[in-house]
C-alpha positions as CSV (number, residue, x, y, z in Angstrom):
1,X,-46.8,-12.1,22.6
2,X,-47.5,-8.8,21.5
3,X,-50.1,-7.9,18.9
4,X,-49.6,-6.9,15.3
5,X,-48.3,-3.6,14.3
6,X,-51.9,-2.9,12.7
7,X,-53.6,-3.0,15.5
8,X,-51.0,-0.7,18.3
9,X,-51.2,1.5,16.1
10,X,-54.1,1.5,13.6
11,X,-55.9,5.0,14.7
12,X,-52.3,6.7,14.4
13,X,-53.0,9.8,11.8
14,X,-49.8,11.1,10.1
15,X,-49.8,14.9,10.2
16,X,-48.9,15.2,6.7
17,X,-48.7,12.8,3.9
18,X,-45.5,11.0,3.4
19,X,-43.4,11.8,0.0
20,X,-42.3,9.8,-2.3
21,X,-38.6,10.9,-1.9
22,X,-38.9,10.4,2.2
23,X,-40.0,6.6,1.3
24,X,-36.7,6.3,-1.1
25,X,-34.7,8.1,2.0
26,X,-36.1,5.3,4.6
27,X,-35.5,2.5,2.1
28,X,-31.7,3.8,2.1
29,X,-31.6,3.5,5.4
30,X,-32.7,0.2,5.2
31,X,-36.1,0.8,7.5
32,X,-39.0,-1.1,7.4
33,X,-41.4,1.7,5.3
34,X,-44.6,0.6,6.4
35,X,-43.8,0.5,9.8
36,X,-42.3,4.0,10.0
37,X,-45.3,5.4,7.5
38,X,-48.2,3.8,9.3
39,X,-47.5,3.3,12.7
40,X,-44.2,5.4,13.8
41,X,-44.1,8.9,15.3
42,X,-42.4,12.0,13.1
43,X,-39.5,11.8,15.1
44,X,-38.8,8.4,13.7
45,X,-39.4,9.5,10.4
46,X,-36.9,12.3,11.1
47,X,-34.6,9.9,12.2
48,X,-34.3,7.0,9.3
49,X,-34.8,10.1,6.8
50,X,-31.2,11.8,8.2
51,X,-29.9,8.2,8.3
52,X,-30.8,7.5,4.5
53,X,-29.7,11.1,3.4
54,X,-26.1,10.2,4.5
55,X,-26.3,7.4,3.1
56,X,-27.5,8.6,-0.4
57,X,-25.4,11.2,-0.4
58,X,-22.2,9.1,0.2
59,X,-23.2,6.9,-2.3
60,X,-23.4,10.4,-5.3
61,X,-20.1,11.5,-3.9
62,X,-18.5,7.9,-4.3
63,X,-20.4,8.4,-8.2
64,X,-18.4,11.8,-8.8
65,X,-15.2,10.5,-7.2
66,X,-15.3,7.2,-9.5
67,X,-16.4,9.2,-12.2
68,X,-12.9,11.5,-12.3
69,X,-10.9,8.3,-10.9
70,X,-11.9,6.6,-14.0
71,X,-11.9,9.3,-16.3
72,X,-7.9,9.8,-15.0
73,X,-7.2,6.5,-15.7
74,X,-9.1,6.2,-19.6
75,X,-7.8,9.7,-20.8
76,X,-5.0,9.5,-23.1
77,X,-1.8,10.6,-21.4
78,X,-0.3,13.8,-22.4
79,X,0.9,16.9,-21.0
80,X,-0.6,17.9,-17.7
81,X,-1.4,21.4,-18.7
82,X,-4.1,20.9,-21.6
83,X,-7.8,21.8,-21.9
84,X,-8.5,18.5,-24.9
85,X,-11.7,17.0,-23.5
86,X,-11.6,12.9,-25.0
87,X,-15.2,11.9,-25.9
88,X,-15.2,8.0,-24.9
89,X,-13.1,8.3,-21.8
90,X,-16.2,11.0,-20.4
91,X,-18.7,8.1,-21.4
92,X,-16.7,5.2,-19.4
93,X,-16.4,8.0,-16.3
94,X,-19.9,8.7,-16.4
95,X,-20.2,4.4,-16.7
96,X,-17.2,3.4,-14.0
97,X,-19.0,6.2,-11.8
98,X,-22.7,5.1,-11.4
99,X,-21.4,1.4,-11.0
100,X,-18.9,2.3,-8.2
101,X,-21.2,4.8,-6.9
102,X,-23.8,2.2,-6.5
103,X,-21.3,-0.3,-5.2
104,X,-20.4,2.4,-2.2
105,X,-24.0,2.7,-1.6
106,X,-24.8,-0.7,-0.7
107,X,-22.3,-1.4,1.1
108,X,-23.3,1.7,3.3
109,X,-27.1,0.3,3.0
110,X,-25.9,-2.8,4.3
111,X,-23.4,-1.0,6.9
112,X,-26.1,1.0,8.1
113,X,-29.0,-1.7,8.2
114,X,-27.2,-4.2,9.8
115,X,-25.8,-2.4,12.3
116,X,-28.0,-2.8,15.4
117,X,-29.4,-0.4,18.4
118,X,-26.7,-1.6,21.2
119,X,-28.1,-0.9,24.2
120,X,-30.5,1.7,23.3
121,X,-28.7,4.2,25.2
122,X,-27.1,7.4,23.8
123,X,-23.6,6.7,25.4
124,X,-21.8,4.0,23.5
125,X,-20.3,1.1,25.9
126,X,-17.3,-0.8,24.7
127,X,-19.2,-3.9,23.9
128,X,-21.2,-1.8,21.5
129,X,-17.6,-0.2,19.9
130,X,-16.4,-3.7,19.9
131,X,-19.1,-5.3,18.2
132,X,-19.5,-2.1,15.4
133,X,-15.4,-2.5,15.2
134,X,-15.9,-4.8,11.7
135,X,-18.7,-2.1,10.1
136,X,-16.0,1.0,11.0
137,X,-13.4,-0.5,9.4
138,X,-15.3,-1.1,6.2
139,X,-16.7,2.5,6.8
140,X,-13.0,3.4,6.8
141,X,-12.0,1.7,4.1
142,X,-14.6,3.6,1.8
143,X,-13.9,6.8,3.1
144,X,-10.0,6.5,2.3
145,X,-11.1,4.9,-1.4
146,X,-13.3,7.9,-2.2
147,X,-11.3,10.9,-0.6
148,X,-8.1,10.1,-2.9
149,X,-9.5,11.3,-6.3
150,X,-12.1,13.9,-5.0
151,X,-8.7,15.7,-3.0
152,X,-6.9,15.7,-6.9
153,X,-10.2,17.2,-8.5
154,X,-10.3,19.9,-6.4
155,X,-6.9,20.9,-6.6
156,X,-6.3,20.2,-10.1
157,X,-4.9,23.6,-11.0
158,X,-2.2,23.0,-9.0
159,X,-1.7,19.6,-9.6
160,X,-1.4,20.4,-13.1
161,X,1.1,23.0,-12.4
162,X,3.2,20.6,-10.4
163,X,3.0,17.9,-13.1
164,X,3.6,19.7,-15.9
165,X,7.3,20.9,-14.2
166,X,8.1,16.8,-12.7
167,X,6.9,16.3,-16.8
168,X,9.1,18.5,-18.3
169,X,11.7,17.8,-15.5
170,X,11.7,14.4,-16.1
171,X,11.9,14.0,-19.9
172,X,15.1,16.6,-20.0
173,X,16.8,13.6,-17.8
174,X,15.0,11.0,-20.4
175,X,16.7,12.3,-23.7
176,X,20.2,13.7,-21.4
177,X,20.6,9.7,-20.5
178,X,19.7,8.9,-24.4
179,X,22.3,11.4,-25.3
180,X,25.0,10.1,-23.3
181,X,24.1,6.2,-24.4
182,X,24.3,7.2,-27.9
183,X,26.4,9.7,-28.0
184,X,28.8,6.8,-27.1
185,X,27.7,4.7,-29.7
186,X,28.4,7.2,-32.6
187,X,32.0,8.3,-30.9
188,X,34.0,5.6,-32.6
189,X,32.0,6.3,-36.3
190,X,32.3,10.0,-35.5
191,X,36.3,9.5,-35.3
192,X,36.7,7.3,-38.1
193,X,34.9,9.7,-40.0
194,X,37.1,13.0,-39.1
195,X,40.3,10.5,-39.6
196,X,39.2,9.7,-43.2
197,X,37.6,13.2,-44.2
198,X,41.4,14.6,-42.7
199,X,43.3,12.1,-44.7
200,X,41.4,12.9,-47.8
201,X,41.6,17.1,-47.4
202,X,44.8,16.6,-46.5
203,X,45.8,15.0,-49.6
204,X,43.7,17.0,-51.6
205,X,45.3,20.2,-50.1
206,X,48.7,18.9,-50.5
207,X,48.2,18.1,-54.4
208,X,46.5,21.3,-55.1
209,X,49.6,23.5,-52.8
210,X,51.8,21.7,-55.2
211,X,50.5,22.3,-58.4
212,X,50.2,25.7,-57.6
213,X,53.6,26.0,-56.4
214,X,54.8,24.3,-59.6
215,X,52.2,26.8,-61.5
216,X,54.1,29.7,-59.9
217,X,57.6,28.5,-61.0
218,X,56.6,28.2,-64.4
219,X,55.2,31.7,-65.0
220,X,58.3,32.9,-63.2
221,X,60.2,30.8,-65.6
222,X,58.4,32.3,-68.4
223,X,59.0,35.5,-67.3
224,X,62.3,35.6,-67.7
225,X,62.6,33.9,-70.8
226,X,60.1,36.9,-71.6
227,X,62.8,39.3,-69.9
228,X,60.4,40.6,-67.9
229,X,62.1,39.9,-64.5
230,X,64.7,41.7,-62.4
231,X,68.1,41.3,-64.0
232,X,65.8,42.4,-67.9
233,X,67.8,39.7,-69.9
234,X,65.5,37.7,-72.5
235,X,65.8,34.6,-73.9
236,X,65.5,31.0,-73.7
237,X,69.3,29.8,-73.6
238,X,70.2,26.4,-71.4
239,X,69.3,27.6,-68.4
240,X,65.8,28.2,-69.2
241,X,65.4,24.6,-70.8
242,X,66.9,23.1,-67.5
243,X,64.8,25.0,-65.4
244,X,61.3,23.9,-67.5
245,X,62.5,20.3,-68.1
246,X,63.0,20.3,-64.4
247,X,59.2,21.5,-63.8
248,X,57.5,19.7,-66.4
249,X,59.1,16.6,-64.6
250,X,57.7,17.9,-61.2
251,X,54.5,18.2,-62.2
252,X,54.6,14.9,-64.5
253,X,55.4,13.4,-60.5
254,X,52.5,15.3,-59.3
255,X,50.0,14.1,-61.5
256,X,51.1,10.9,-61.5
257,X,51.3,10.4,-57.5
258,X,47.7,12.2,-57.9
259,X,46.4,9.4,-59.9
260,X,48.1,6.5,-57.6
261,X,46.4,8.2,-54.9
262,X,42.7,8.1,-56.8
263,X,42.1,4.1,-55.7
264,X,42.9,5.0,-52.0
265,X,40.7,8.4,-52.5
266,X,37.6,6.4,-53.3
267,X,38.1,3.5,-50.6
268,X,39.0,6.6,-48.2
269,X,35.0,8.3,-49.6
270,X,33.6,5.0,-49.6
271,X,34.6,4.3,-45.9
272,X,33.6,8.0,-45.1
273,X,30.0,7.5,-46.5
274,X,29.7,4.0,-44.2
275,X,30.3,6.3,-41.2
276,X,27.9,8.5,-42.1
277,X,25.7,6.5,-42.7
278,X,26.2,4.9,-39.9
279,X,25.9,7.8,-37.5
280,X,23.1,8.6,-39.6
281,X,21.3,5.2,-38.8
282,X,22.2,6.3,-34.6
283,X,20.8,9.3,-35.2
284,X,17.3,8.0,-36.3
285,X,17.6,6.0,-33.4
286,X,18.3,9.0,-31.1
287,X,15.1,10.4,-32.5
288,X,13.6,7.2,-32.0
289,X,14.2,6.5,-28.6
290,X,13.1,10.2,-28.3
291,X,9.7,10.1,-29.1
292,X,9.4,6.8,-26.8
293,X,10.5,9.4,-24.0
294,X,8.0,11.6,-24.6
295,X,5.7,8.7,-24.1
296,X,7.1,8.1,-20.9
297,X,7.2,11.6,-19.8
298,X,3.2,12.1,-20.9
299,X,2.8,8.1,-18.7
300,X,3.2,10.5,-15.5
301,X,-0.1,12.1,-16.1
302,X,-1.8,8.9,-14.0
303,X,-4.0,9.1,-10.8
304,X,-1.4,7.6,-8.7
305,X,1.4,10.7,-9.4
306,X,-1.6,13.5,-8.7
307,X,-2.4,11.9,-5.9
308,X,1.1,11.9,-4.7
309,X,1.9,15.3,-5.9
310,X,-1.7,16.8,-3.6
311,X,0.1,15.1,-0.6
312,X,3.3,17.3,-1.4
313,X,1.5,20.6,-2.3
314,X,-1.9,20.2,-0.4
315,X,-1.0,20.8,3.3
316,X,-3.9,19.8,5.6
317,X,-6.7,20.3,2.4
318,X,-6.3,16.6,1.1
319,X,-5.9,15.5,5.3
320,X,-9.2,17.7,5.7
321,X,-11.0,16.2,2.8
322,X,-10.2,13.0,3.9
323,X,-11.5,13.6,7.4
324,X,-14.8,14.9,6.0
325,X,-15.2,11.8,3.9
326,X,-14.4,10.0,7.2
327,X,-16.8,11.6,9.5
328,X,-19.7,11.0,6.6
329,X,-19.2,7.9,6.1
330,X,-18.6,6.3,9.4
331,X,-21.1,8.8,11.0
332,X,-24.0,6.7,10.2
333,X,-22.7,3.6,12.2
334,X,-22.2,5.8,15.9
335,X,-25.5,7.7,15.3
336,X,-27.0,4.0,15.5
337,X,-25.2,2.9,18.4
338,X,-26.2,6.1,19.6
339,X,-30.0,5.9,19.4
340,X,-32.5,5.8,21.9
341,X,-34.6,2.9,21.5
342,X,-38.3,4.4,20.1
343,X,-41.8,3.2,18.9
344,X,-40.0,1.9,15.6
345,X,-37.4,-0.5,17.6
346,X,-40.2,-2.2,19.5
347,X,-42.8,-2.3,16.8
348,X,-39.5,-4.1,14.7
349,X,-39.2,-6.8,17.0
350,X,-42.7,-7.4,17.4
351,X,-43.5,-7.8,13.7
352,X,-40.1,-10.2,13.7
353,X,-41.4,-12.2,16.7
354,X,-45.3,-12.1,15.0
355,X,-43.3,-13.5,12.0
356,X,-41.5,-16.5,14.0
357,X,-44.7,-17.4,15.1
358,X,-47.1,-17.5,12.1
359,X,-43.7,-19.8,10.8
360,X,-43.7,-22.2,13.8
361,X,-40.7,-20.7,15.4
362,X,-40.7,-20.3,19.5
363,X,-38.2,-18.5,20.9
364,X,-36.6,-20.5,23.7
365,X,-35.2,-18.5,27.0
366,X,-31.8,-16.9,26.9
367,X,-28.5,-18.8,27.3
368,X,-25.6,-17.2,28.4
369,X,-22.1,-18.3,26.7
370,X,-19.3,-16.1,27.1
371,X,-20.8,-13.8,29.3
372,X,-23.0,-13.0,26.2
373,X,-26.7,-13.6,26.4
374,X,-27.4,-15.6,23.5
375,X,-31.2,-16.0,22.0
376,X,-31.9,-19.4,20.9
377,X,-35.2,-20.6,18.4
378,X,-36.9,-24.0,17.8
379,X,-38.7,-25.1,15.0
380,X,-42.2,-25.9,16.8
381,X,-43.7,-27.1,13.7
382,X,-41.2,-30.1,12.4
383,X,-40.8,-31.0,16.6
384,X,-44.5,-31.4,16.6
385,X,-44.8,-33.4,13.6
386,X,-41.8,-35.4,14.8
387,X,-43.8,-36.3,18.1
388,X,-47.2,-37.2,16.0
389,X,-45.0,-39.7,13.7
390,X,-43.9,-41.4,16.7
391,X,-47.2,-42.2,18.5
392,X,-48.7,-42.9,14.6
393,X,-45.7,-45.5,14.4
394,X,-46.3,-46.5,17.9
395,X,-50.3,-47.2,16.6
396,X,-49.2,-49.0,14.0
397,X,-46.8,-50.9,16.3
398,X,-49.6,-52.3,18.2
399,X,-52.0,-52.9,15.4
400,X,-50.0,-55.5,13.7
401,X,-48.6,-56.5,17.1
402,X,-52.3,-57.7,17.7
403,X,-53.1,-59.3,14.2
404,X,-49.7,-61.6,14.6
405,X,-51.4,-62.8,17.6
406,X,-54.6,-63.4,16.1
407,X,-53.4,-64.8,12.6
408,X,-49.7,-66.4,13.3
409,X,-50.0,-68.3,9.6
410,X,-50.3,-64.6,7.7
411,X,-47.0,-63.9,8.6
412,X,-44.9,-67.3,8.4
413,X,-43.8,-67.9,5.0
């Protein structure tokens, strides 16, 4: 067995002292700190530092991207195109974003630290690709998650753009359908209306023609009783009195077909007025059902339609973003499989072994299944005490074994 860490490497002098932030970066990458701090060349320091950077820095990115995500999906919904900043929606962002950010980084600490040295070559074998194939995936799966909202931040000046046209766009077809639904609602109160308001100015127009008409004929009458017309002969002889008795009997007809008419007048207004106010009541409902598609139009504004839209308008800019996130985040996982076993690999395994054996833990030889080797371990400790209860239960076999000989009555009841 090999000896501790402490004493390979107890003279090893660091050339300079070891920051605070260089720890935190080591402790990202899941590294065993004292190891690397007190017994590990620079070049391992170098190595687990890069490794935690990544690391830490996809874990502030997934903060910022979360942050936005969240602050998308809390903002009231409105038009695209507006500078209002919402106070409690910035303070669930800022929440949602250090949560999620600290979800994404561990899992990438766990990514990272779990995924082993392979071979300890820098040429990755399909065994190793095969066995990291799980910790890509996952690797994936982040990147995608944190590209999508990062990709609308940066182009949210055209987004917006974009939106507010599909917006406006879309709620001109809103209240065009709401027009033609309730356009044929009022129709029928609309025609029953013009009927009756016809039927009444009709009426009305027809009375009032006559009564001037009869008007007319009785100041013509009068004016030749007054000699005043054409032929210049005064007077009121028979021919006058036939001619008035004749209009004052017209317009006795007229008035009195102008009062018969009054009943059906008012039932002709009050039918009118239930129209209107019927088409009055659909118009509130227009206006109603108009506001709700202003609603509608503003429930556009969400993170699923900018996304959407960035794909349209973006080109290769979202596809590059998302390749970047990509490359970060799965980066970590080949640089490991890529390493070249150094001092910190070995000194790892010896400080795991040291701590099998100070637990009663052997190691047995390695067993091959599935063309794998495959390391197997034995509790030394509870096999040992297993063996010692067995000979003390054998001891105690014999020792009553013997006093049955000896005293036969003790034991016969």
């Amino acid at each position: 067995m090999a000896n501790t860490p402490q004493s390979t490497n107890s003279n090893m002098s660091n050339p300079r002292p070891i920051g605070k932030f260089t720890k935190f970066l080591w402790d990202c990458a899941g590294a065993d700190i004292d190891l690397l701090e007190n017994h590990c060349p620079p070049s391992d320091h170098s190595k687990y530092s890069g490794l935690g950077g990544i690391v830490l820095a996809t874990g502030l990115l997934a903060t910022l991207s979360g942050g936005y995500a969240f602050y998308t999906i809390f903002s009231p919904k409105g038009d695209a195109i507006s500078d209002t900043i919402h106070f409690w929606p910035i303070l669930i962002s800022i929440f949602g974003g250090v949560i999620w950010g600290l979800i994404i980084f561990n899992l990438d600490r766990f990514i990272i630290s779990s995924t082993g040295k392979g071979d300890g070559k820098e040429d990755i074998s399909w065994s190793e690709f095969k066995n990291a194939i799980p910790r890509i995936l996952m690797a994936v799966i982040i990147g995608i998650t944190m590209s999508a909202p990062l990709e609308v931040r940066i182009l949210q000046s055209e987004i917006n753009a974009e939106l507010q046209s599909k917006q406006n766009a879309y709620l001109e077809k809103l209240n065009n359908e709401t027009d033609s639904i309730f356009n044929k609602k009022s129709a029928l109160y609309l025609d029953n209306l013009n009927k009756t308001e016809k039927t009444i100015a009709d009426k009305a127009a027809y009375f009032e023609t006559r009564r001037l008409e009869l008007v007319e004929q009785m100041k013509q009458l009068d004016l030749e009783a007054a000699g005043k017309t054409a032929n210049g002969v005064a007077g009121m002889g028979p021919a006058y009195r036939s001619k008035k008795e004749n209009l004052d009997k017209l317009e006795a007809e007229r008035k009195q077909a102008e009062a018969q008419f009054i009943p059906e007048s008012n039932r002709l207004r009050m039918l009118a007025e239930s129209n209107r106010a019927k088409l009055s009541s659909i118009e509130k409902e227009r206006e109603e059902s108009k506001k709700i598609n202003e609603v509608r139009k503003d429930q556009l504004d969400g993170l699923l339609e900018r996304i959407h839209i960035s794909h349209e308008i973006g080109g290769l800019v979202p596809w590059m973003i998302m390749f970047l996130l990509l490359a970060i985040e799965t980066g970590p996982v080949f640089f490991k499989l890529m390493m070249i076993r150094g001092a910190y690999d070995y000194l790892s395994e010896n400080k795991k072994k040291l701590v099998l054996a100070k637990s009663g833990i052997i190691e047995l030889e390695p067993q091959t299944k599935d063309n794998k080797a495959v390391v197997e371990y034995k509790y030394y400790q509870v096999e040992k005490m297993g063996e010692l209860a067995e000979k003390a239960n054998e001891k105690w076999k014999d020792e009553v074994s013997a006093d049955i000989e000896q005293n036969p009555n003790k034991y016969i009841s």
